[in-house]
C-alpha positions in Angstrom: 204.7 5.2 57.2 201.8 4.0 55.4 198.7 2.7 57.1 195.0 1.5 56.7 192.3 4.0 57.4 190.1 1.2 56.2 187.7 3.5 53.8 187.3 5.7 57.4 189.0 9.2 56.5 191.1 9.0 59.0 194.3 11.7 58.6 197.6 11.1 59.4 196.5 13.6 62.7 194.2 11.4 63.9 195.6 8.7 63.9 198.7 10.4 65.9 196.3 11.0 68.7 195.0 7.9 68.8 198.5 6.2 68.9 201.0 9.0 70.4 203.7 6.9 70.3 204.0 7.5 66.3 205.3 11.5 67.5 208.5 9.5 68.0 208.9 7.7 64.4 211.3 9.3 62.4 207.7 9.4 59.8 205.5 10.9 63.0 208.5 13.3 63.7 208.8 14.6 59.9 205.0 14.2 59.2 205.5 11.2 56.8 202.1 9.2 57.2 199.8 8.3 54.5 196.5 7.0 54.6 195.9 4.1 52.1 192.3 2.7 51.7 193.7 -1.3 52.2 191.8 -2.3 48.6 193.6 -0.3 46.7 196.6 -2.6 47.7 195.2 -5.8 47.9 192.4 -5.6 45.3 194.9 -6.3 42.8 195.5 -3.9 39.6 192.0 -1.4 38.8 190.7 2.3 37.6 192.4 3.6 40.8 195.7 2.2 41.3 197.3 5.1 39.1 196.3 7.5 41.5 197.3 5.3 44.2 201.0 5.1 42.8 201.1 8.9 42.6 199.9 9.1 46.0 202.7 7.2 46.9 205.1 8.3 45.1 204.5 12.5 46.4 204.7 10.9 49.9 207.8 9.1 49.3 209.6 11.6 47.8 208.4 15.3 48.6 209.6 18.4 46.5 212.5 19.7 47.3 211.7 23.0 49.4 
C-alpha cells in the first residue's frame, strides 16, 4: 500500500497507529506500506523520479529470503 506522508516523515509505523484498521490489510499484516512524498508522483518526470522508481520497485517486490 502506498500513501502520502505529504513531505511529513511519517513511517509506515505511524501511520498504523494513527489508522489501526491498516493491521488488517493484507499490506498492514505483511508490512507492505510505503511512504511517497505526493510530488514525486504528480510533479511529473524530475532529478528524483529514478530513486522514486527504485523505491517502488524494492517495495513491490522484496528479495527473496
Amino acid at each position: 500500500m502506498i500513501f502520502s506522508d505529504h513531505g511529513k516523515g511519517t513511517t509506515p509505523q505511524q501511520l498504523i497507529d494513527m489508522q489501526p484498521i491498516l493491521k488488517q490489510t493484507p499490506a498492514g499484516k505483511n508490512g507492505r506500506l510505503v511512504a511517497i512524498d505526493p510530488g514525486m508522483l504528480l510533479g511529473g518526470l524530475g532529478p528524483r523520479t529514478g530513486e522514486l522508481a527504485v523505491e517502488l520497485a524494492k517495495a513491490f517486490f522484496p528479495p527473496e529470503s
